[in-house]
C-alpha positions in Angstrom: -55.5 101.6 103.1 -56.4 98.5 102.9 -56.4 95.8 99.9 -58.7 93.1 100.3 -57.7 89.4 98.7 -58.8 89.7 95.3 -56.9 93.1 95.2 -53.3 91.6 96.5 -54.0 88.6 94.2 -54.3 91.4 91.1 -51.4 93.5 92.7 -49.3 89.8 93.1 -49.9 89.1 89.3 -49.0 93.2 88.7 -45.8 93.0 90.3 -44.9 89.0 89.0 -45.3 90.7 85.6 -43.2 93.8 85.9 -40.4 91.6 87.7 -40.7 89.3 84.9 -40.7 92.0 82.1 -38.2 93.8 83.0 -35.8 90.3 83.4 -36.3 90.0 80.0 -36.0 93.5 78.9 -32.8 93.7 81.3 -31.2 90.3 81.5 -32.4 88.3 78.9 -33.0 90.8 76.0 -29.6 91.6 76.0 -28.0 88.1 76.4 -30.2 86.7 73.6 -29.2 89.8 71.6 -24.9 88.5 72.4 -26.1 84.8 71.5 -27.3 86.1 68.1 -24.6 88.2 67.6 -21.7 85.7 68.7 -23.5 83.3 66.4 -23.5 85.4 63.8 -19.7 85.7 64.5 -19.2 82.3 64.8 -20.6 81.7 61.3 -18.4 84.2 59.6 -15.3 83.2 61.4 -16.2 79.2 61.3 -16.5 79.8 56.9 -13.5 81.8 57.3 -11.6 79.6 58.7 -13.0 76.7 56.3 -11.7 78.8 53.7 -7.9 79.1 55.2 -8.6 75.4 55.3 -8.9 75.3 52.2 -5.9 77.2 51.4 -3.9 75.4 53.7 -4.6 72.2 51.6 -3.5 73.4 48.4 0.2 74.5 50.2 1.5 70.9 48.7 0.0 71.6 45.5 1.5 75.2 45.1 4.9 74.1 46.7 5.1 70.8 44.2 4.2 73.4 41.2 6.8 75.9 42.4 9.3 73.1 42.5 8.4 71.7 39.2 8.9 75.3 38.2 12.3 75.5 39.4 13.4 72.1 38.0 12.5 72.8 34.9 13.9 75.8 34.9 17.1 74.6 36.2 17.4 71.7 33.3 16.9 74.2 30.8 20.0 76.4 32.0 22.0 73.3 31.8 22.0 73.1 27.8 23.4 76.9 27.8 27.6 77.9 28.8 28.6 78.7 32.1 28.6 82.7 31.9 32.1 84.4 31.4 33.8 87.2 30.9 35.8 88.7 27.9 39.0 87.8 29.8 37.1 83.9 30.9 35.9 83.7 27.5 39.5 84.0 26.1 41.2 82.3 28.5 38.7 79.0 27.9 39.4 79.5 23.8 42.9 78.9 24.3 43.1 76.4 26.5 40.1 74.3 25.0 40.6 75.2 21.2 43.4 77.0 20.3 46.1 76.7 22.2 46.5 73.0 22.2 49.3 70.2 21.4 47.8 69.3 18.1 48.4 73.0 16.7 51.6 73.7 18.0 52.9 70.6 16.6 51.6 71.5 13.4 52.8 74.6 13.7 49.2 76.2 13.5 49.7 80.1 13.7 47.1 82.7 15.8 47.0 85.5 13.5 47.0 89.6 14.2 43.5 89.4 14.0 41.9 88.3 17.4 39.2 89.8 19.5 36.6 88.7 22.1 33.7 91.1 22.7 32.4 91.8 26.1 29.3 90.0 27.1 26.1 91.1 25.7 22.3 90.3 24.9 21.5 88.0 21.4 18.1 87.0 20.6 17.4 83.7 20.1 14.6 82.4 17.2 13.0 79.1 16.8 14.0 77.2 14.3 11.2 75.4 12.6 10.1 73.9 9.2 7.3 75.4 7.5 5.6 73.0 4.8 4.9 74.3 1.5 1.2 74.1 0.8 0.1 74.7 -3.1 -2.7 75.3 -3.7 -4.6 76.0 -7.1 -8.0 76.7 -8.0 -8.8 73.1 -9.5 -6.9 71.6 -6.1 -9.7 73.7 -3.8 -12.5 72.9 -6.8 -11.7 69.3 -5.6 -11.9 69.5 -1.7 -15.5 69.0 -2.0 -15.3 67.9 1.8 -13.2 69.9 3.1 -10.5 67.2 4.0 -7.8 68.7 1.7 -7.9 72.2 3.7 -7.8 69.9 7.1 -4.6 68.1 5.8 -2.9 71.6 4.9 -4.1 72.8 7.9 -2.5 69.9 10.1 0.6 69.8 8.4 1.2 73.5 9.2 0.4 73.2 12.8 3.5 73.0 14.4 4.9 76.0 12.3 2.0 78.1 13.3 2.1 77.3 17.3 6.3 77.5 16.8 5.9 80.8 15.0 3.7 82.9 17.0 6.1 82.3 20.1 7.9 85.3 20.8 12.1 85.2 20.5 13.5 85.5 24.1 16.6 87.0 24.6 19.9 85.5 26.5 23.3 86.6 27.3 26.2 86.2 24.5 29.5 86.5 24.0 31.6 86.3 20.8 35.2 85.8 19.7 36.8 86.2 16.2 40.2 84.9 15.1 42.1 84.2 12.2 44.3 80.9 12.0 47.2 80.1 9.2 46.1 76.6 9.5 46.0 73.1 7.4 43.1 71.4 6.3 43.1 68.6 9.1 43.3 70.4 11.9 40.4 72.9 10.8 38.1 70.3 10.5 39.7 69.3 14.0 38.9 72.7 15.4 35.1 72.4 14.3 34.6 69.0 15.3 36.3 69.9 18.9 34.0 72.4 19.1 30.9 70.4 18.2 32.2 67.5 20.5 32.3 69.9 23.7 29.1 71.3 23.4 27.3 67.9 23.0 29.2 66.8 25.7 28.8 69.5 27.9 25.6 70.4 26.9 27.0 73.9 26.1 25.1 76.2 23.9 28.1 77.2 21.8 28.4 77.5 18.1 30.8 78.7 15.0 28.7 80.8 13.1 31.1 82.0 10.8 34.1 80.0 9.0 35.7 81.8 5.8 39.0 80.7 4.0 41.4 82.8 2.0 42.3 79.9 0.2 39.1 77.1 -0.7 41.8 74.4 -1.5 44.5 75.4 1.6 47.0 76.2 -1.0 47.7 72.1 -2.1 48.5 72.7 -5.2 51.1 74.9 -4.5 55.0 73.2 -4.6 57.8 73.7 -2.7 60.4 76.5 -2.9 62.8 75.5 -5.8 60.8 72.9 -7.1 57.8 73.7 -10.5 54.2 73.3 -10.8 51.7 73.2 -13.1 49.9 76.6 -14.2 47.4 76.6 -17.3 47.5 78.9 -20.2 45.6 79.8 -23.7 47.5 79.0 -26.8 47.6 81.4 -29.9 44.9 78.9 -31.4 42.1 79.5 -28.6 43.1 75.9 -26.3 44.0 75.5 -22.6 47.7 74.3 -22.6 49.5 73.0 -19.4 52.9 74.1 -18.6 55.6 73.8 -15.6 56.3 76.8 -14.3 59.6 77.1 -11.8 58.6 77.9 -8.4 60.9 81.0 -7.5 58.3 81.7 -4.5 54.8 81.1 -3.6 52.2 82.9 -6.1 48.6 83.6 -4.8 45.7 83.7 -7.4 46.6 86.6 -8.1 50.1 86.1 -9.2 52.2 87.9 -6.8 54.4 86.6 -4.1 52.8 86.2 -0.7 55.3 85.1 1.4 53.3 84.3 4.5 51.2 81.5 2.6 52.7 78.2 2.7 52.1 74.6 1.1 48.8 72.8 2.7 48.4 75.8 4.8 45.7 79.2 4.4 44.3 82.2 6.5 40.9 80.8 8.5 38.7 83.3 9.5 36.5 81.9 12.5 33.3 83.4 14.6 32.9 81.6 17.7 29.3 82.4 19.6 28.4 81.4 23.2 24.7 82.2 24.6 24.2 82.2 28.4 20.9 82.0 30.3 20.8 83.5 34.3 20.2 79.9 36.3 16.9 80.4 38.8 17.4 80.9 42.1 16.0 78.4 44.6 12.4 79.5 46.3 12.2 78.7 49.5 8.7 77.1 49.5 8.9 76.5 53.3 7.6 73.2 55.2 5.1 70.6 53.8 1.5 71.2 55.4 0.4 69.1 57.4 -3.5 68.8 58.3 -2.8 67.1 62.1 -1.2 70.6 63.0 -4.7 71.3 64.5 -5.3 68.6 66.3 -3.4 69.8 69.5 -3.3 73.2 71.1 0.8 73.9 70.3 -0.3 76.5 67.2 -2.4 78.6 69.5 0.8 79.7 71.1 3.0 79.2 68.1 4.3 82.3 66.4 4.8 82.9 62.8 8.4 82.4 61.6 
């Protein structure tokens, strides 16, 4: 069979067609379809990675706020004691306080009565001023703009934001003792107290201080010699008389031998709060941007 020209041009044009078609269909089709598709990859990854970016940039700002963190932190456990044990917490009494030069020399005794509690939890309040606010009908009658409610309400502010925090509780430990002890040196003992903690920075404090004797026994004399006790007369009147001293009375008129001139039973409560110091975060290396500039971190593994 034979095709004449215009049939091979029509059978040319056929078969240019086909072959073209099915290039498209079998090469290009396909191709275009991976171009749209790697595209479509390349987008998502591409704001992906602008996001990591993004998060790599605010590495400085989380490790300075982490630090700040810590530092402040770490300040605020310096104004509380060093945590110790029952045995540390008595030990440091008697060598700070108790068991010093001063007191031996005035002959300052440590009575029976002497204990130091293991360590244990306290909570710990804010200590705030609350203004008192009265108010009247006639006083709101005359707030006519509302300024006099503004002032009371200002004035009260800082109790209000202080008060609705909540108490936080610390670590404590606790030591009561009783000392036969003169007037100077228990004023001594408080002050030395007072002193260390300012000095320190020491959150230590006596919370408790009661004396057998108000006046430390001063009026009392000396074995041997008289002094001066007060009595009612048959008419009604306070008379003054000497009265031998044939031992040391107590207020209530019988002989306590263990009291002594100048000298009367102290009862102290020592209190110590501790607070656990942070621990130092390790925040890692500063970021730095350049990083990507080279090719090192495509081979670089993560530490």
């Amino acid at each position: 069979m034979k095709f004449g020209y215009r049939d091979r041009i029509i059978l040319l044009i056929v078969c240019v067609v086909v072959i073209f078609a099915v290039g498209i269909f079998v090469f290009i089709k396909p191709k275009w379809e991976d171009l749209n598709d790697n595209q479509e990859t390349y987008d998502t990854d591409l704001k992906a990675w602008e996001e990591k970016q993004k998060e790599f940039e605010r590495i400085n700002v989380y490790q300075s706020s982490i630090q700040k963190k810590y530092d402040s932190a770490a300040n605020l456990t310096t104004n509380f004691t060093d945590e110790m044990t029952s045995v540390e917490l008595d030990d440091f009494l008697r060598k700070q306080f108790l068991n010093i030069e001063q007191f031996q020399k005035d002959e300052v005794e440590l009575r029976s009565s002497y204990s130091v509690s293991d360590e244990k939890t306290a909570t710990l309040n804010y200590y705030y001023y609350t203004p008192s606010i009265v108010t009247y009908p006639l006083y709101e009658a005359a707030d006519l703009d509302g300024s006099l409610a503004k002032a009371a309400q200002e004035k009260r502010k800082d109790a209000d934001v202080i008060g609705a925090r909540k108490a936080q509780s610390v670590g404590s430990g606790s030591s009561e003792f009783t000392l036969l002890i003169n007037r100077a040196d228990t004023m001594a003992l408080l002050d030395a107290v007072q002193k260390y903690a300012e000095e320190k920075k020491d959150a230590m404090l006596i919370s408790s201080v009661t004396l057998k004797e108000a006046d430390f026994n001063e009026n009392i004399e000396e074995e041997g010699g008289t002094h001066e006790e007060t009595y009612i007369d048959d008419e009604g009147n306070e008379q003054v008389r000497q009265v031998p001293n044939d031992n040391n009375n107590n207020n209530n008129g019988t002989v306590d031998k263990d009291i002594k001139k100048d000298f009367t039973e102290v009862k102290i409560k020592y209190e110590v709060y501790y607070i656990q110091e942070p621990t130092q975060p390790d925040v890692g290396p500063a970021y730095d941007a350049n990083i990507w500039n080279g090719n090192e971190w495509r081979t670089a593994s993560a530490k």
